[in-house]
C-alpha positions as CSV (number, residue, x, y, z in Angstrom):
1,X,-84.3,-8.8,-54.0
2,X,-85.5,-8.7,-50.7
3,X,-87.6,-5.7,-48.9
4,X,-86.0,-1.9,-48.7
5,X,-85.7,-1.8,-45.0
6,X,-84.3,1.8,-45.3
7,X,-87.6,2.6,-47.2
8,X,-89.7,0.7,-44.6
9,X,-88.5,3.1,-42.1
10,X,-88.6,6.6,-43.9
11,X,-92.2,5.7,-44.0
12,X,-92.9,5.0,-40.4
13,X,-90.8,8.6,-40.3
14,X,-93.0,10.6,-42.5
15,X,-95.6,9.0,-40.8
16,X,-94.6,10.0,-37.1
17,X,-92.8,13.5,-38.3
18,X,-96.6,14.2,-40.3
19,X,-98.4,13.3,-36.7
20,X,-95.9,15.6,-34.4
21,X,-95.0,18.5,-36.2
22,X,-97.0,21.4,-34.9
23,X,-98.5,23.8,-37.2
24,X,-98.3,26.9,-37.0
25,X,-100.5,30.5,-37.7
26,X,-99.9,32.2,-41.2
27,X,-101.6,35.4,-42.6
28,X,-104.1,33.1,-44.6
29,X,-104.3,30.1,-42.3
30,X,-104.9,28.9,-39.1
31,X,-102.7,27.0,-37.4
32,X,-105.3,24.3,-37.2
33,X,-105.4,24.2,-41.3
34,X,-101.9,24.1,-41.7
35,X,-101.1,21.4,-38.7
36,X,-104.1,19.7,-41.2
37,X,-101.9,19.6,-44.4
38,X,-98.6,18.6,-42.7
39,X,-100.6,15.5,-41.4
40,X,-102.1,14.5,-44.5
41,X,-98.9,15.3,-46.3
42,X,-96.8,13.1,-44.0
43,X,-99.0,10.5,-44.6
44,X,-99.3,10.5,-48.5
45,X,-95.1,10.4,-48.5
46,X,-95.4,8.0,-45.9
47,X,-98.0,5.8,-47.8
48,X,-96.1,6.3,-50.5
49,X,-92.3,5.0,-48.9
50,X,-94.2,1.9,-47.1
51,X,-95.5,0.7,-50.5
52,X,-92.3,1.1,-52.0
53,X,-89.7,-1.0,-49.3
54,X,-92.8,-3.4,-49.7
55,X,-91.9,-4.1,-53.2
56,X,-91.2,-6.6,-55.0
57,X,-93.7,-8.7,-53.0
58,X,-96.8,-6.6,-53.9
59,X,-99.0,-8.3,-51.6
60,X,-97.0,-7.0,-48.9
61,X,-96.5,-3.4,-50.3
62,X,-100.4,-3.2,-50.5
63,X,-100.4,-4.6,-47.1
64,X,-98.5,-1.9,-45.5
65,X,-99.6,0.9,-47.6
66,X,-103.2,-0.5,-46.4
67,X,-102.6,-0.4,-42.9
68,X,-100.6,2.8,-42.5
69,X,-104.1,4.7,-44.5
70,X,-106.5,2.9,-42.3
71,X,-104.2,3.9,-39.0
72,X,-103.8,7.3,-39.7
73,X,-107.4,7.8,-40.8
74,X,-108.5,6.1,-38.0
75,X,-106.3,8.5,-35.6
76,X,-107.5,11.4,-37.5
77,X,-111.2,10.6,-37.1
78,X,-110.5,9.6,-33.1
79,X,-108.5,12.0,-32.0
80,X,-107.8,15.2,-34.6
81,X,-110.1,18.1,-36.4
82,X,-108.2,16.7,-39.8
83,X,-110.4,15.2,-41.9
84,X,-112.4,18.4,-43.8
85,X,-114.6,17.5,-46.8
86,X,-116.2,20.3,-48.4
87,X,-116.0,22.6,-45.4
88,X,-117.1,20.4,-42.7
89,X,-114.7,18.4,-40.3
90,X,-115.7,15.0,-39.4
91,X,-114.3,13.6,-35.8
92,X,-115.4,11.3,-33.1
93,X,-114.8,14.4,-30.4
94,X,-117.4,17.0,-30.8
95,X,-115.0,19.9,-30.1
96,X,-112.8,18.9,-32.8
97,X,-115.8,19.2,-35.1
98,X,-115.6,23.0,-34.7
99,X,-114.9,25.3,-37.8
100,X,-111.5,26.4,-38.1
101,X,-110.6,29.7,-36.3
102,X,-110.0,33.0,-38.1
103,X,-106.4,33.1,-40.1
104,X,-104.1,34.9,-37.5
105,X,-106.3,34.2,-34.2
């Protein structure tokens, strides 16, 4: 049995869609915080898909499952205020390092 190719490519979807979709303000979160979970969201489902059309060569599914974390990581860290551990928010642009605005602002 040869790779899912249909799989392959709902990943590389949930991994574009999680990037792209904007958030948006809700009484108790910013729009920054939500735009935060769609991105990590996409990217777990993603992750997820990428390993499974890898299958049944597991080197391959770790491979691509490997790559799309360090890539999105990577473009989070560069580029986006969405990694937050414990209440801080760690980014290569020192704007992005700002705390999230008031819910509804």
């Amino acid at each position: 049995m040869a790779m899912s190719w249909w799989l392959l490519g709902a990943g590389a979807l949930a991994l574009v869609l999680g990037a792209v979709v904007p958030g948006w303000d809700t009484p108790a979160r910013p729009a920054r915080a939500v735009k935060r979970r769609i991105y990590w969201a996409g990217t777990a489902v993603g992750v997820v898909l990428l390993f499974l059309g890898g299958l049944p060569d597991v080197q391959s599914a770790i491979a691509f499952a490997a790559a799309a974390m360090i890539l999105m990581t990577g473009w989070a860290y560069s580029r986006t205020p969405h990694i937050k551990v414990g209440g801080k928010i760690y980014s290569a642009y020192e704007p992005n390092r700002e705390p999230d605005p008031p819910a509804g602002v």
